[in-house]
N, C-alpha and C positions, 0 to 999 in steps of 0.2 A: 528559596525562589518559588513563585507560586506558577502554579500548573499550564497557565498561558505562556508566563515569561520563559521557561523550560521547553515547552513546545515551540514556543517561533526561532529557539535559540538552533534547533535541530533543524526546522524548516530552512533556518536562514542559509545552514552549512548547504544545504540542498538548491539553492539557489544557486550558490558561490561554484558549485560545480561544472553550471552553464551548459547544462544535458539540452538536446534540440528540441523543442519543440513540438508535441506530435509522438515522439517517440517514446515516451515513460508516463506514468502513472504513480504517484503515494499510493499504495493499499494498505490496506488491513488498519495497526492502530492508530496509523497516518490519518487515515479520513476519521477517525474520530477525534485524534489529538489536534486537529487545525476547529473543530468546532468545541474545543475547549470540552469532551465528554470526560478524558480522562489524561492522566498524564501518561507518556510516550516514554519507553527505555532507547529504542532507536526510529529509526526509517528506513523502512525496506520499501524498495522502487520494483518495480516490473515493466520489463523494455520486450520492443520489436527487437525480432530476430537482429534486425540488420543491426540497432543499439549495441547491445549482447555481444553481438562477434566482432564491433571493433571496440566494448570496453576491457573486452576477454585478452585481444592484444596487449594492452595496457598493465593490464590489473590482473596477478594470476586467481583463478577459481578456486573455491574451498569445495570438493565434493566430498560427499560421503553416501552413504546406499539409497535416503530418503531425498538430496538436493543439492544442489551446485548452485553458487552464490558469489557476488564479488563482491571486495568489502571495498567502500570507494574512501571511504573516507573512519572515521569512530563513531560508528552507532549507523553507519549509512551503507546497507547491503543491496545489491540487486540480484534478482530472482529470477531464474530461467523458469521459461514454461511450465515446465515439467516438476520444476520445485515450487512454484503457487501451489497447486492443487493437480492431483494427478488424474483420480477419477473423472472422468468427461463422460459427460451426459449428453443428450442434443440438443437440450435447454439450456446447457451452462453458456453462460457468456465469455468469450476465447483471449485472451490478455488481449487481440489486437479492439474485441469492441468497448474491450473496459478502458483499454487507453482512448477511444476515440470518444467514449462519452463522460468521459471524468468530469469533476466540478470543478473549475479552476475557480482556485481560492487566494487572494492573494499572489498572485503571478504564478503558481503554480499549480496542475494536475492532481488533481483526487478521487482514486475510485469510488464512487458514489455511492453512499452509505447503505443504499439498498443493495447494492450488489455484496458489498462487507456481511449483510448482516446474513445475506443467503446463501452466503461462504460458510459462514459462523455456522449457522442453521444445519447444512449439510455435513460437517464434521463434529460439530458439538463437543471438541474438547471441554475438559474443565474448566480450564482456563478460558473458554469462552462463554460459560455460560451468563458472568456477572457485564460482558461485553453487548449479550444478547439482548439483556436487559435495558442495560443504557440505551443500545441503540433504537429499541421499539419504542421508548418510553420520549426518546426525542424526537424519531419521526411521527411520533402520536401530539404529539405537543406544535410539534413547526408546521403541521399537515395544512394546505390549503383548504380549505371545505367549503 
């Protein structure tokens, strides 16, 4: 299966779930894998508080010392606050402005690659470094000028 059809096969499960509106956001290799940068192992969502505490209802939470997560479906987690990125800055963008200015892609929410990439940027895992790449080298290429 090539790397789009694998990706919208994840998005689609994400659709089927029929989350409100407003309320969630794709991040991380979500907004890369809807513009086909790379292939996607899952989708991890990030909701308002108010989301959160009635899918918590539902769905019981996986926590351990670094996150708390609900698995909604196979390969479909959601992220509490505090398990995106912990460190806050006064510049970091807060899940509520990342949800409100995501790029809806196909009916659905995507945190916007710049914000991905200043995530990336800030924790510099290894695993993100070949991420960082991708992502500069495509917002250098689609760039308006």
């Amino acid at each position: 299966m090539d790397t789009k059809s694998h990706n919208n096969k994840l998005f689609q499960k994400v659709k089927e779930l029929n989350l409100p509106s407003g309320e969630y956001a794709i991040t991380s290799s979500g907004s890369m894998g809807v513009r086909n940068l790379r292939k996607i192992n899952d989708v991890d969502i990030i909701t308002t508080k108010e989301l959160w505490d009635q899918l918590i209802k539902k769905f019981p939470a996986i926590k351990n010392e670094f996150l708390a997560k609900i698995n909604l479906a196979e390969n479909i987690d959601v992220l509490y606050s505090g398990s995106y990125y912990r460190e806050y800055e006064p510049n970091d963008p807060t899940v509520y402005d990342q949800i409100k200015n995501a790029d809806i892609i196909d009916e659905l929410p995507f945190i916007r690659l710049e914000t991905v990439l200043y995530l990336k940027k800030k924790y510099t895992r290894d695993k993100d470094i070949k991420d960082i790449e991708l992502i500069e080298n495509y917002l250098k290429e689609n760039s308006i000028s």
